[in-house]
Residue, then its C-alpha position, 0 to 999 in steps of 0.5 A: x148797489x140798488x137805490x132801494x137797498x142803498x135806502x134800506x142799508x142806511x135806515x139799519x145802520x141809523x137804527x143800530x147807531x140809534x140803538x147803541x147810543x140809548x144804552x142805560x149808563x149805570x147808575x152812579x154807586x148811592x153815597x157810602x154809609x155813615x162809618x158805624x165807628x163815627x156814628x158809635x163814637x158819636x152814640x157813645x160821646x152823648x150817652x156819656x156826657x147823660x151818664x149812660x154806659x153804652x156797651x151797646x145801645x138796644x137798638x143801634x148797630x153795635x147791639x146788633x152785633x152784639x145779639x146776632x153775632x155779627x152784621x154780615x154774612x158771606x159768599x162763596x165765589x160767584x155765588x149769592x145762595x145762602x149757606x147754613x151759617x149765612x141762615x143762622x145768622x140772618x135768623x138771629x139777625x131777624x129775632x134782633x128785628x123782631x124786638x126791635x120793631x121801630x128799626x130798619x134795615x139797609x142790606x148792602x151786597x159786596x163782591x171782591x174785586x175780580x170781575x167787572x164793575x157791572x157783574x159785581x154790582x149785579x152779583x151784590x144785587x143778588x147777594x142782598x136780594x137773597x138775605x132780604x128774602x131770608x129775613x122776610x121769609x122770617x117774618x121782617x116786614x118788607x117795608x123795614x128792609x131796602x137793598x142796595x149794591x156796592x158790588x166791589x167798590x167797597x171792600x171790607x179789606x184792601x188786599x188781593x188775595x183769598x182771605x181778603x176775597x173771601x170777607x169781601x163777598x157779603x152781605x150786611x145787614x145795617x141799622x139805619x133807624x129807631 
């Protein structure tokens, strides 16, 4: 082998080794959400101890729940589009904002657990993206919505089949201030 191409072999295998080392590593996964159990619990213990019956305190998760129907929304396989029971429950979840406009929210993106870690993190990406544009195409105000992916990380059931699968994939919608 030619010096010259020797030289030239080299500087690409330098530049591929270079290459292939300065890929991003993901992301560690953001720390999980306090339960909304314990942070009802909690809610609940204070507005006793005051005297208050807090079926659903106007402004919390629970009242959420309660007005919408339900907190999450869900996904076909490998899809992040909204079907029309998804919109009618981000509407609700929107009229909810709308009469509580010191609150924000976190949409967390879920997957079942088929798939790689870093395509159920990028579908769940795409599948909160797509329920925030929803809510700002309602009239939410961006700067009271924020994203985030759990991809399959964490699952709403810990089984490996269909009905298990199909309550994986969602979208939720959590209250995070007043």
């Amino acid at each position: 082998m030619k010096p010259t191409l020797r030289i030239a072999a080299t500087v690409l295998l330098m530049m591929l080794v270079t290459a292939c080392g300065s890929k991003k590593k993901l992301a560690e996964l953001p720390p999980a959400p306090p339960q909304a159990g314990a942070i009802m619990a909690e809610t609940s213990e204070r507005a006793d101890s005051a005297g208050v019956d807090n079926a659903a305190i106007p402004g919390s998760q629970a009242d959420l729940v309660a007005q919408a129907g339900s907190d999450h929304v869900l996904f076909d396989t490998d899809a992040f589009e909204l079907d029309q029971e998804a919109k009618t429950t981000l509407i609700a979840h929107s009229r909810w904002l709308a009469s509580h406009p010191s609150v924000s929210a976190v949409i967390e993106g879920h997957c079942d657990e088929r798939g790689t870690r870093e395509y159920n993190l990028a579908l769940g990406e795409r599948r909160a993206q797509s329920a925030k544009n929803f809510l700002i195409a309602q009239g939410v105000d961006v700067r009271r919505l924020r994203v985030v992916s759990y991809g399959k990380e964490r699952p709403a059931i810990e089984r490996s089949d269909e009905e298990a699968w199909a309550q994986n994939r969602r979208a939720v919608t959590v209250v995070v201030g007043a």
